[in-house]
C-alpha positions as CSV (number, residue, x, y, z in Angstrom):
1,X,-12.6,28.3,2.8
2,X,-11.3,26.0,-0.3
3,X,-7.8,28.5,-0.2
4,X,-7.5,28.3,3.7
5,X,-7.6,24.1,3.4
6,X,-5.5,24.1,0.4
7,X,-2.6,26.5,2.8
8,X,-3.2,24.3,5.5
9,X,-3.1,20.7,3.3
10,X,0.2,21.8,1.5
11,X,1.3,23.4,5.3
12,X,0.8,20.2,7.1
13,X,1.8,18.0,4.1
14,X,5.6,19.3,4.1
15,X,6.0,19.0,7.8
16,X,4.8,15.4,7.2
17,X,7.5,14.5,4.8
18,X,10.1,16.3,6.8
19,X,9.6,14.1,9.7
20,X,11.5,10.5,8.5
21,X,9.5,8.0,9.1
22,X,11.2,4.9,7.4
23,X,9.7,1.8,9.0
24,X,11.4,1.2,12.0
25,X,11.9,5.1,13.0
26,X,8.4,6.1,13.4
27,X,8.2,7.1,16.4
28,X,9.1,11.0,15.5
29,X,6.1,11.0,13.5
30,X,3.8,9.2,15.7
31,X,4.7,11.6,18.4
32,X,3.9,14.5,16.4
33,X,0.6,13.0,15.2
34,X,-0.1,11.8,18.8
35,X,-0.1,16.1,19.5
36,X,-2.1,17.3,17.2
37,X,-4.5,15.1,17.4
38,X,-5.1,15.5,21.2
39,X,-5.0,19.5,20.1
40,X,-7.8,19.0,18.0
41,X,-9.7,17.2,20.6
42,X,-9.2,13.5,19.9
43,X,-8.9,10.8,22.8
44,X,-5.5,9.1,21.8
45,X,-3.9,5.7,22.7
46,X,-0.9,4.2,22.1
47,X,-0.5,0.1,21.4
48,X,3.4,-0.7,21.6
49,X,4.6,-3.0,18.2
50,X,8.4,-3.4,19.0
51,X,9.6,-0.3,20.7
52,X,7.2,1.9,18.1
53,X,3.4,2.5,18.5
54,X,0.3,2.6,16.9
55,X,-1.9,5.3,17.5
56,X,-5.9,5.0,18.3
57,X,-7.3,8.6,18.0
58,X,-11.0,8.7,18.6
59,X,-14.1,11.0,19.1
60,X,-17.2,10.0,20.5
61,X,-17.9,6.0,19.6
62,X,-18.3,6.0,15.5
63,X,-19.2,3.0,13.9
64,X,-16.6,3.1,11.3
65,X,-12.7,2.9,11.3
66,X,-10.7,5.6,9.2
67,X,-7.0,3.8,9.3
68,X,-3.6,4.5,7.8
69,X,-0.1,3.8,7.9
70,X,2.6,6.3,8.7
71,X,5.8,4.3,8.1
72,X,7.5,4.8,4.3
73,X,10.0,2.6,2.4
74,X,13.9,4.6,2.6
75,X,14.8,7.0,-0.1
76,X,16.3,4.2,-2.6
77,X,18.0,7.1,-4.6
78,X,15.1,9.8,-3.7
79,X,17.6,12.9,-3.4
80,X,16.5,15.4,-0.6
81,X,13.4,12.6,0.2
82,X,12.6,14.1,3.7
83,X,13.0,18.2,2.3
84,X,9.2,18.6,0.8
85,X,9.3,20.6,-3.0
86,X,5.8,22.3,-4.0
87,X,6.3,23.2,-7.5
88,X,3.4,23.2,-10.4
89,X,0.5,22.3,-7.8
90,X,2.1,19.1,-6.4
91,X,4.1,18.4,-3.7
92,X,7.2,16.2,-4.1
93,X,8.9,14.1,-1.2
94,X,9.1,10.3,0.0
95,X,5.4,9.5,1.7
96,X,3.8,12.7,-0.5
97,X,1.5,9.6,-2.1
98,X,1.8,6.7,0.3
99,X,0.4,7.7,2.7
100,X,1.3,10.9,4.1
101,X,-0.7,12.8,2.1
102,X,-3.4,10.7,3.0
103,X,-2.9,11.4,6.6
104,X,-2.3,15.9,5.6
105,X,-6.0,15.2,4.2
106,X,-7.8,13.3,7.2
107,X,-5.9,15.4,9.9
108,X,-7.4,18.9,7.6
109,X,-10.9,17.3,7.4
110,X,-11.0,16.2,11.5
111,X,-9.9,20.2,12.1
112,X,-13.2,20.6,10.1
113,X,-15.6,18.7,12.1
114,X,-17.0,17.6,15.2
115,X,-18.6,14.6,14.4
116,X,-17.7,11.0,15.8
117,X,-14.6,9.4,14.2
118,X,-12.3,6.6,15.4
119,X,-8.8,6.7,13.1
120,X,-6.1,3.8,13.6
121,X,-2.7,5.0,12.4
122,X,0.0,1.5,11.7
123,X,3.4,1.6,11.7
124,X,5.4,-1.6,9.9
125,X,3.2,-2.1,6.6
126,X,6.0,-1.7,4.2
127,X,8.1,-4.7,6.3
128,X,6.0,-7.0,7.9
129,X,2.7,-5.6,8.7
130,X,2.9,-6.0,12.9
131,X,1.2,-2.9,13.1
132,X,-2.4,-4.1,11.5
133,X,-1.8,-7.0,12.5
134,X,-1.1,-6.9,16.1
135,X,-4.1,-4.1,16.4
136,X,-6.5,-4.5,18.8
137,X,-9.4,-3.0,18.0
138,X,-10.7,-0.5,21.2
139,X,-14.9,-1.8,20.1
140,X,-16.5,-3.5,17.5
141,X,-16.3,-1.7,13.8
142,X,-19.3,-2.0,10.7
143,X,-16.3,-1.4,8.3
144,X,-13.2,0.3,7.7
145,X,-12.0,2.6,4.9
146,X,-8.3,1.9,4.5
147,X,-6.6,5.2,2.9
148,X,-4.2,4.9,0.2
149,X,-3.2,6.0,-3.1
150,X,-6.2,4.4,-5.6
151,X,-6.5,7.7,-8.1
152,X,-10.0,8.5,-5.6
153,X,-11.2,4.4,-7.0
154,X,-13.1,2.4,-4.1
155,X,-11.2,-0.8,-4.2
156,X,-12.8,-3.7,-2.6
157,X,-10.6,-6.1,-4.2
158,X,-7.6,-6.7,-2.9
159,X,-4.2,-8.9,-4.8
160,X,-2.2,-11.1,-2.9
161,X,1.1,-11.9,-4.2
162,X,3.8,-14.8,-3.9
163,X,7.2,-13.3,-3.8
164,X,10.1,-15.4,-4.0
165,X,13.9,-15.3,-3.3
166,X,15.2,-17.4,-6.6
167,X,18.5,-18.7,-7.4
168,X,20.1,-20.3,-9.9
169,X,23.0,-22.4,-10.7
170,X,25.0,-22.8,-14.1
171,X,28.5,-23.5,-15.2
172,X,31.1,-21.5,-15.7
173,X,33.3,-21.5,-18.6
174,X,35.6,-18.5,-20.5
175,X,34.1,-15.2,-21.7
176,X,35.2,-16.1,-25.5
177,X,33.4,-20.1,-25.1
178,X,30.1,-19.4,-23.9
179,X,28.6,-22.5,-25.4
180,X,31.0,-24.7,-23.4
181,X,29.3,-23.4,-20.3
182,X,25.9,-22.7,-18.6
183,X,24.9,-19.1,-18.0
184,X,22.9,-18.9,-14.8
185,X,21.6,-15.5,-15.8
186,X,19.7,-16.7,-18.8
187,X,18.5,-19.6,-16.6
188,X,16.9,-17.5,-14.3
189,X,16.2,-15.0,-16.9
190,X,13.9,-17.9,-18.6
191,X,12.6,-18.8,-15.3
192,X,11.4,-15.2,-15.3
193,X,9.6,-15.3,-18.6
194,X,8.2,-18.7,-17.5
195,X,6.2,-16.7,-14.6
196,X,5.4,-13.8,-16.7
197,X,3.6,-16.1,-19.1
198,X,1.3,-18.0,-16.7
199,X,-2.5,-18.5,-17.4
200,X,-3.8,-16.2,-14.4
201,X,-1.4,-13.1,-15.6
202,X,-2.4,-13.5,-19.1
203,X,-5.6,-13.5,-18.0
204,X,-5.7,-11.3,-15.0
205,X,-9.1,-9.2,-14.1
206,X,-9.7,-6.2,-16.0
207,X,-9.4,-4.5,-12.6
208,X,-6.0,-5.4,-12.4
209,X,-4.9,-4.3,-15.9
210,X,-1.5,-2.7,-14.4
211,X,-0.3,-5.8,-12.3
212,X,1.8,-8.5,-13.3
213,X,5.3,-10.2,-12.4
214,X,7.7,-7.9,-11.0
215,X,11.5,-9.1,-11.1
216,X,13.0,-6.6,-7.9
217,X,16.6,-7.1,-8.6
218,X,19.3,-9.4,-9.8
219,X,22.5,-10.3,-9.3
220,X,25.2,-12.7,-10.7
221,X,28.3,-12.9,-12.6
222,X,31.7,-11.4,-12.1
223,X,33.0,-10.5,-15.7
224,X,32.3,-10.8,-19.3
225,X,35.1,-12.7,-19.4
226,X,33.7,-15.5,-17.8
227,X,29.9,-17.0,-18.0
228,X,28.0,-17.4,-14.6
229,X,27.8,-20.2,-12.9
230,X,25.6,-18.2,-9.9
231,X,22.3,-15.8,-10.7
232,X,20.3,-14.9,-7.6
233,X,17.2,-12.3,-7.7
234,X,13.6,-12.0,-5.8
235,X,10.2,-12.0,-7.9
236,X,6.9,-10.9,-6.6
237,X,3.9,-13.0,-8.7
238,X,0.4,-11.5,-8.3
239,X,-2.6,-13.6,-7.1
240,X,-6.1,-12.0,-8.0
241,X,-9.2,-12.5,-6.2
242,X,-10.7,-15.7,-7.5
243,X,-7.9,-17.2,-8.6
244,X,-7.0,-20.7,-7.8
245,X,-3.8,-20.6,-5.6
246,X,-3.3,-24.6,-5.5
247,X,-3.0,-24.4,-9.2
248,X,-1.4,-21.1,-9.3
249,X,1.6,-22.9,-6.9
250,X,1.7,-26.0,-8.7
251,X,2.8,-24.2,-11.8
252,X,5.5,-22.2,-10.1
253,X,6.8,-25.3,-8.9
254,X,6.3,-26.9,-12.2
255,X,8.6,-24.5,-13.6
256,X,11.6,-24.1,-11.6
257,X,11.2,-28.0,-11.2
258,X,12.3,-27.6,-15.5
259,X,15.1,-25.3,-14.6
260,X,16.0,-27.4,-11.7
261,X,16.5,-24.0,-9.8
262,X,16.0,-23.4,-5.8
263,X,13.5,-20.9,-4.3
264,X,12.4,-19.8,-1.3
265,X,8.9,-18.2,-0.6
266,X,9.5,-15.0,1.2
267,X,6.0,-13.4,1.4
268,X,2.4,-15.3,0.6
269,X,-0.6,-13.2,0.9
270,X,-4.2,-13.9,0.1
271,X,-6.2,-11.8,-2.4
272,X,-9.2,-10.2,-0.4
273,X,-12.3,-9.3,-1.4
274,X,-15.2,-7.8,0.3
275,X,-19.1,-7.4,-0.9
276,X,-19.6,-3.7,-3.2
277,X,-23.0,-4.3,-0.8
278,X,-21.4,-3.8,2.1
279,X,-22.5,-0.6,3.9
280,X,-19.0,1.2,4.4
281,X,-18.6,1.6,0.4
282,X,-22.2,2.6,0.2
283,X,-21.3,5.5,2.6
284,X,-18.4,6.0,1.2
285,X,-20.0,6.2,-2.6
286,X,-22.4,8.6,-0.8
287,X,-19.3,10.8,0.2
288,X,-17.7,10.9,-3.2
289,X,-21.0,12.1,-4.8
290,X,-20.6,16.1,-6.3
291,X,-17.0,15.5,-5.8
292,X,-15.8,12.6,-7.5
293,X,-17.5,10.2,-10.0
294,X,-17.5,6.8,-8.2
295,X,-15.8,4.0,-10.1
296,X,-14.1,0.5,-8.9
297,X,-10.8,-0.9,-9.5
298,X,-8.9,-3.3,-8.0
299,X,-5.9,-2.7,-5.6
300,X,-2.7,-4.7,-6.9
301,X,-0.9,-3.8,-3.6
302,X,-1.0,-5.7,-0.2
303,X,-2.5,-3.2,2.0
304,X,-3.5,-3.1,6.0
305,X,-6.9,-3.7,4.8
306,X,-6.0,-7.2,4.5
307,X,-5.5,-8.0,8.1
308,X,-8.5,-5.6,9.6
309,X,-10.9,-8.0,6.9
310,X,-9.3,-10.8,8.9
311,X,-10.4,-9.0,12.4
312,X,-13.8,-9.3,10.6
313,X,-13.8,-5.8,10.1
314,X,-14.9,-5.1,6.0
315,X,-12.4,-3.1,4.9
316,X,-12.5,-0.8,1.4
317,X,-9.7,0.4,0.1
318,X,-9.4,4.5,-1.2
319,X,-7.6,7.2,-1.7
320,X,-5.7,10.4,-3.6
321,X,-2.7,10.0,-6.0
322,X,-1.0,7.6,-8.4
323,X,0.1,4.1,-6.8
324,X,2.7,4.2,-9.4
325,X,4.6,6.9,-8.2
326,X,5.2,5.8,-4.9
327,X,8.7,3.9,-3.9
328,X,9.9,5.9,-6.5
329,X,12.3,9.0,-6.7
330,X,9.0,10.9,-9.0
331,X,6.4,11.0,-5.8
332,X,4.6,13.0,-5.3
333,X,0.8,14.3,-4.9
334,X,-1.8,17.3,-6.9
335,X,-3.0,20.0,-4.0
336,X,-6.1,19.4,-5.7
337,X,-6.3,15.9,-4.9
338,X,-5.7,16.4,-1.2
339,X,-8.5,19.1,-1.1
340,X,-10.9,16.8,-2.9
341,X,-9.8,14.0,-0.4
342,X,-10.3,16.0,2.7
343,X,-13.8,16.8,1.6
344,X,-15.1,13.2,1.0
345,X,-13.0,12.4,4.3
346,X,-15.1,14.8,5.9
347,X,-18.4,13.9,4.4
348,X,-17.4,10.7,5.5
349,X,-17.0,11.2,9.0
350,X,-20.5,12.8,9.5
351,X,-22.2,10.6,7.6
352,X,-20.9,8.0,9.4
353,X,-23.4,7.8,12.3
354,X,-26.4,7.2,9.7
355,X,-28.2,4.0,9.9
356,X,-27.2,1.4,7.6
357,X,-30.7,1.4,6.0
358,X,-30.3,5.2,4.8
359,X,-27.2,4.3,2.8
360,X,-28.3,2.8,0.0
C-alpha cells in the first residue's frame, strides 16, 4: 500500500506543478482541484475573491478545518518551474514545497478515507492574502491545521514582520572624488546594518533561530564614475511573538530619523500565537505519534493561519519540506516526506471527530 501512495503522491504531485498557478492565475488549478475533489466524493463550493475562487470541499460536518493555499510566487529565474523533475527521491518544480506538495499529500490521504473532513483551499497568500481573509467560514470550527512547509514541526507561533520600501538620498560628485560627495548606497547600506542590529533580532526566540532582516533588493547608482546621489531598496524586519511592537517601531524610526532617510511601510503583520493546550495540536501530536517525533518551532513566515486565528478559529501551523527552499530556483520536496505527511493527514482526519476530552 506504502508503494501504491508513494506512485500516486509523486503522480499527482507533477500534475500539480504543471498547472501554473502564480497568484492571480489560479483558477486552472482550482478547477482541477474543484474535480477531483467532487470525484472523490467531497461537497464543493466556490467563494469568488476577484475573478478567482476559493474552494470549500467538505464531508459530513467535522469539527476541524484542513486549509491551504494553491497560488505560488512566479519563477524569479526557476528554469522549466511548471515542468516537474523527480530525480534522487525528490521532486523539483515551483510550489513542490509551498504548498503543492502539501495539497498532493491531503488529496492522497482523503482518497484513503471516509471519514468527516472540511478542507479550505486560498488563493492570494503570497500578494495580499484576500483569500483567508475574505473566507467565510460554512460553520463554526474547534481549530484549524494550516499546511505548509515546517520540516513535519507543529508551529503555534507565528512572526509578523514590518517590511518597508526605503530610500535614500546622497550627493553626487565624480567617480575619482568620492569624499567630496555623499554615497546614498552606503547610507542605506548603514541603515541596513542599523536594523540588523536591533535588540529583538539579537535576541530573537530560540524558535526563531533562522529569522532575521531580509534586504529584498537594491537599487541605485549609474556608474562608478560617479557616486550616488539615489539608493532605493525594500527590507522585511521580523516581529516575534512577545515582542513589544511600540518599541520595536520607535527604534526603526529612530534610526532612519539619524540617516534622515524616507520609508514607507508596505506590509505590518502581527505575530500570532495560540495555546500548545489547545485541542487541535493535541490531535494533531496524537497523529504524528509512530510516525514523526513531535517537536515545536516557530514559523518565521506570515501564513493564512494568521487571519483564520483572527476568525477565532485556533489555527496551528504544519507541514512536509524545508521553508528555505521555497521562492527559490532549488525547490523542491523528499517522496518520503509526502508519504509520511499523507499518513498523519489521514490520522488526522479520523481522529478528528473524537471528543476534546480523549485528546490529551
Amino acid at each position: 500500500m506504502a508503494q501504491d501512495d508513494k506512485r500516486r503522491l509523486i503522480e499527482m504531485l507533477e500534475k500539480l506543478i504543471s498547472i501554473r498557478s502564480v497568484t492571480g492565475e489560479e483558477n486552472r488549478l482550482v478547477d482541477f482541484l474543484e474535480k477531483h475533489l467532487l470525484e472523490i466524493g467531497l461537497n464543493v463550493g466556490r467563494e469568488e475573491i476577484d475573478s478567482r475562487y476559493n474552494l470549500f470541499a467538505y464531508r459530513g460536518k467535522a469539527r476541524y478545518l484542513i486549509a491551504t493555499h494553491v497560488d505560488t510566487v512566479p519563477p524569479w529565474g526557476f528554469r522549466r518551474a511548471f515542468k516537474p523533475r523527480f530525480g534522487d527521491e525528490r521532486i523539483f518544480g515551483r510550489g513542490a514545497v509551498d504548498t503543492k506538495g502539501q495539497i498532493a499529500s491531503l488529496l492522497v490521504a482523503l482518497e484513503n478515507t471516509d471519514a468527516p473532513c472540511a478542507i479550505a483551499l486560498f488563493v492570494d497568500e503570497e500578494r495580499d492574502a484576500e483569500g483567508s481573509d475574505r473566507f467565510t467560514p460554512r460553520w463554526k470550527f474547534d481549530g484549524a491545521l494550516v499546511l505548509e512547509p515546517t520540516n513535519f514541526a507543529i508551529c503555534t507561533r507565528q512572526a509578523g514582520s514590518i517590511e518597508i520600501r526605503l530610500e535614500t538620498r546622497g550627493r553626487s560628485s565624480h567617480g575619482a572624488t568620492p569624499l567630496a560627495g555623499k554615497n546614498a548606497i552606503d547610507v542605506f547600506i548603514e541603515i541596513y546594518l542599523a536594523l540588523k542590529s536591533m535588540e529583538h533580532i539579537k535576541n530573537r526566540p530560540k524558535d526563531f533561530k533562522e529569522s532575521g532582516v531580509t534586504l529584498g533588493w537594491i537599487r541605485g547608482g549609474r556608474d562608478c564614475q560617479v557616486v550616488p546621489d539615489r539608493c532605493v531598496g525594500e527590507i522585511d524586519i521580523p516581529i516575534f511573538p512577545g515582542d513589544d511592537i511600540s518599541a520595536i517601531k520607535d527604534q526603526v524610526d529612530e534610526i532612519l530619523a539619524k540617516y534622515g532617510a524616507g520609508a514607507q511601510v508596505k506590509i505590518f503583520d502581527q505575530p500570532v500565537e495560540i495555546s500548545r493546550d489547545e485541542n487541535v495540536v493535541k490531535l494533531l501530536e496524537r497523529a504524528m505519534r509512530g510516525i514523526r517525533r513531535v517537536r515545536y518551532s516557530g514559523m518565521p513566515a506570515w501564513t493564512d493561519a494568521a487571519n483564520l486565528i483572527e476568525k477565532g478559529i485556533p489555527s496551528v501551523v504544519f507541514g512536509a519540506g524545508d521553508l528555505s527552499l521555497a521562492h527559490t530556483e532549488r525547490e523542491s520536496i523528499a517522496v518520503d516526506d509526502l508519504l509520511d505527511l499523507c499518513r498523519i493527514l489521514k490520522r488526522f482526519i479520523e481522529l478528528s471527530g473524537m471528543e476534546s476530552d480523549q485528546l490529551s
